[in-house]
Backbone bond lengths (Angstrom), bond angles and torsions (degrees), N, CA, C in turn:
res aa  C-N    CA-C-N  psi(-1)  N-CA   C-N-CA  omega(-1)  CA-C   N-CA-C  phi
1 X - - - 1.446 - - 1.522 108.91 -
2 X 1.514 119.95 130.36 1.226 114.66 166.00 1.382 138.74 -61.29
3 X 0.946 129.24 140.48 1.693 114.16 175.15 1.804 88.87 -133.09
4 X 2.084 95.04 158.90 1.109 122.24 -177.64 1.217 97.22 -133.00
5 X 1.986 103.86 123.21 1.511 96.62 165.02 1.352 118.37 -85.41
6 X 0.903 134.85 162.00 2.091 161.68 172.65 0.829 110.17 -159.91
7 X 1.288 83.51 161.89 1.904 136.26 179.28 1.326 120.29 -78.89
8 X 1.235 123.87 57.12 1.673 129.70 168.71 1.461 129.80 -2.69
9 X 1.559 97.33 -38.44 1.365 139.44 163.44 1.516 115.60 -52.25
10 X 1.854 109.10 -55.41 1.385 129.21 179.84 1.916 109.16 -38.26
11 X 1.699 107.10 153.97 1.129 110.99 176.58 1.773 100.95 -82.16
12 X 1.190 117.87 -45.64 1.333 148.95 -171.50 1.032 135.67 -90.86
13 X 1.216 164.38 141.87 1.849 161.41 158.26 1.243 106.22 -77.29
14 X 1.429 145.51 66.53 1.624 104.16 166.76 1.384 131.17 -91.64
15 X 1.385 111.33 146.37 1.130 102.31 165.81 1.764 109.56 -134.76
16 X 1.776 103.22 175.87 1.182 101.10 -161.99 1.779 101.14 -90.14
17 X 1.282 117.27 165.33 1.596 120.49 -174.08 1.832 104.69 -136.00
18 X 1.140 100.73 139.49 1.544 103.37 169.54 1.365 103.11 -109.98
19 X 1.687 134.75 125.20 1.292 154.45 -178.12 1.261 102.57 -127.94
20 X 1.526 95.29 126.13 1.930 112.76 167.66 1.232 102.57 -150.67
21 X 1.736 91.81 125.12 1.529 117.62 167.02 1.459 104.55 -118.59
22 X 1.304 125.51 -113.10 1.566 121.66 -158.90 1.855 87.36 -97.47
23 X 1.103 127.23 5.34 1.646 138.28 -178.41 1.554 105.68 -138.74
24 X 0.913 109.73 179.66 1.970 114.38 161.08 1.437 93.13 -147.16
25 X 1.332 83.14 149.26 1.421 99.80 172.39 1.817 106.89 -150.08
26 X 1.540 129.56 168.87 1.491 145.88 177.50 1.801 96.10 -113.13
27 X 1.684 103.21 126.85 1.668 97.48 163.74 1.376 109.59 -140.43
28 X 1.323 130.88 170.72 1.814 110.32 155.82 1.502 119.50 -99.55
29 X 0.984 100.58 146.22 1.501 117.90 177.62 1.465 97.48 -104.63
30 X 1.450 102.15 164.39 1.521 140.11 156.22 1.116 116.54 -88.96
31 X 1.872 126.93 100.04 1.641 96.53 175.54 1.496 117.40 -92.06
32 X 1.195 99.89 142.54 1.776 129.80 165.52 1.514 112.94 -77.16
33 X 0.841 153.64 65.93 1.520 116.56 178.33 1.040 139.91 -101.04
34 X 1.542 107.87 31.72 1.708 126.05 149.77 1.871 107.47 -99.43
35 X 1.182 113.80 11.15 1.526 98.44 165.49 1.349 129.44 -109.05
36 X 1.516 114.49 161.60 0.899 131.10 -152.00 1.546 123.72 -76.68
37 X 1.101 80.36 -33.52 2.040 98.34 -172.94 1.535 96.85 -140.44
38 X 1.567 110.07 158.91 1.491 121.67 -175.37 1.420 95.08 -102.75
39 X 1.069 122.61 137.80 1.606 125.05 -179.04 1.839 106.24 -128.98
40 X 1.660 99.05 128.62 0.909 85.35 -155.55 2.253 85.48 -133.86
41 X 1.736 115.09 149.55 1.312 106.31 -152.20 2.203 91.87 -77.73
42 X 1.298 113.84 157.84 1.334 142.70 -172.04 1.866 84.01 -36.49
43 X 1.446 101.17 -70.50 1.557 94.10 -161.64 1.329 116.61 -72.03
44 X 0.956 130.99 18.19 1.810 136.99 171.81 2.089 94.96 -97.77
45 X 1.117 97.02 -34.86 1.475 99.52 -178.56 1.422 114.69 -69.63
46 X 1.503 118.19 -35.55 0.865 113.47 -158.74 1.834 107.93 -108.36
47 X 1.331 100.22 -3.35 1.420 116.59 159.38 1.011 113.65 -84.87
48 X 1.696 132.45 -8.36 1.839 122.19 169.56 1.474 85.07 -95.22
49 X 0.848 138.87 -3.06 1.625 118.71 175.70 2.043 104.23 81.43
50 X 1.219 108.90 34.82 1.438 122.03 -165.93 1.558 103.10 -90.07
51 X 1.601 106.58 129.63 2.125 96.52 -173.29 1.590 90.88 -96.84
52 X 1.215 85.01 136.22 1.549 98.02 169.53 1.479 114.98 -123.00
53 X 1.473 106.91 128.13 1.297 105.89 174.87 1.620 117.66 -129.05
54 X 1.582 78.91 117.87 1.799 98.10 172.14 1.497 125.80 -29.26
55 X 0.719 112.73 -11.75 1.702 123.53 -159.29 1.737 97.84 -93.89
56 X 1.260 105.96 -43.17 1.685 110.87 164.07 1.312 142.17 -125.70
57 X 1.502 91.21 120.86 1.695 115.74 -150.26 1.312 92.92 -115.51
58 X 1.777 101.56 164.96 1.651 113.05 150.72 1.484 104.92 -142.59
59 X 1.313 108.53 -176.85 1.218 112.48 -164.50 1.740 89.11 -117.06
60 X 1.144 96.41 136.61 1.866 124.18 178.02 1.159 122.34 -127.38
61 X 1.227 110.73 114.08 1.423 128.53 -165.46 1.497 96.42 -92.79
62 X 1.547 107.20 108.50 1.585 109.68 163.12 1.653 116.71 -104.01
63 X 1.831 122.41 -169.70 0.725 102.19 -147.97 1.615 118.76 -92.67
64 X 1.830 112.64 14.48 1.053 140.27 -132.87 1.865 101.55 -137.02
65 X 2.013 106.06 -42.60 1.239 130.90 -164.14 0.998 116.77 176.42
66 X 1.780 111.81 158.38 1.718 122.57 164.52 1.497 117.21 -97.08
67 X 1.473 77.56 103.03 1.764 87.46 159.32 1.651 149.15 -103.83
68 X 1.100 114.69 111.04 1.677 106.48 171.52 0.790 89.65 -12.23
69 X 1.863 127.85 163.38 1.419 146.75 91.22 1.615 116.41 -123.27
70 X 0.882 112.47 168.85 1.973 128.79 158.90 1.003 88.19 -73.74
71 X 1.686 77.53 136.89 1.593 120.83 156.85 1.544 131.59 -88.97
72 X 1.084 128.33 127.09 1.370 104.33 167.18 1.451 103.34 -161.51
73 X 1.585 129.33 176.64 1.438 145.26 -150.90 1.612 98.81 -104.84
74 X 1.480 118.85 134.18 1.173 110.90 144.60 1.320 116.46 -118.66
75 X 1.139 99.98 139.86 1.979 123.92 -159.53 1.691 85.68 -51.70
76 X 1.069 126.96 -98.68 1.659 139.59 -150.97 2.275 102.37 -114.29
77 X 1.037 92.04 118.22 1.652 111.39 162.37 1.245 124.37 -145.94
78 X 1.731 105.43 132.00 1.892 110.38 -151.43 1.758 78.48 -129.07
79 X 1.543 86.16 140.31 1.785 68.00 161.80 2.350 75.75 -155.18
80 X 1.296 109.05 -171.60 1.149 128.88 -165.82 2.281 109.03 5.23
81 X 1.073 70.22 53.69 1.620 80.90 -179.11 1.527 128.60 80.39
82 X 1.453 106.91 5.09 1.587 118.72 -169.22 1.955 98.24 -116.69
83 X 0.927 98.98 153.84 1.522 115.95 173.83 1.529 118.34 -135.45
84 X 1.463 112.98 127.16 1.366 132.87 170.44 1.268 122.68 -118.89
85 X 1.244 116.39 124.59 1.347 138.33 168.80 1.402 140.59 -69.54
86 X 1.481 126.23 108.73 1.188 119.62 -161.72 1.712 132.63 86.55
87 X 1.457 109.03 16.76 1.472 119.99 -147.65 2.060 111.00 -80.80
């Protein structure tokens, strides 16, 4: 089983993620782990080579507002030694 050390103290969790779509790439995330969807910024998307189509959205309630965004699949994401498919 993996473990991550932190700062109890910390505002945040990060940890690092490996993502591959039509590229791979390593980024950090923030973990959530009461949310719903992984949100991830335009140019990380568009550096896995990920199609996004406008046409399908959801609505995401942040902590400020609900916003539209696109939806879309990423093929393979591993992070603390586990891998998921399609995320």
């Amino acid at each position: 089983m993996a473990q991550v050390k932190f700062d109890p103290a910390a505002k945040n969790l990060v940890i690092e993620v490996h993502l591959e779509g039509k590229f791979a790439q390593n980024a950090y995330f923030v973990l959530d782990p009461g949310a719903t969807y992984t949100i991830i910024p335009w140019r990380l998307a568009q550096s896995l080579g990920l199609k996004i189509d406008p046409q399908k959205t959801a609505k995401i309630i942040t902590a400020s507002s609900v916003e539209t965004t696109p939806l879309t699949n990423i093929p393979k994401v591993s992070v603390l030694g586990k891998t998921a498919k399609n995320v």
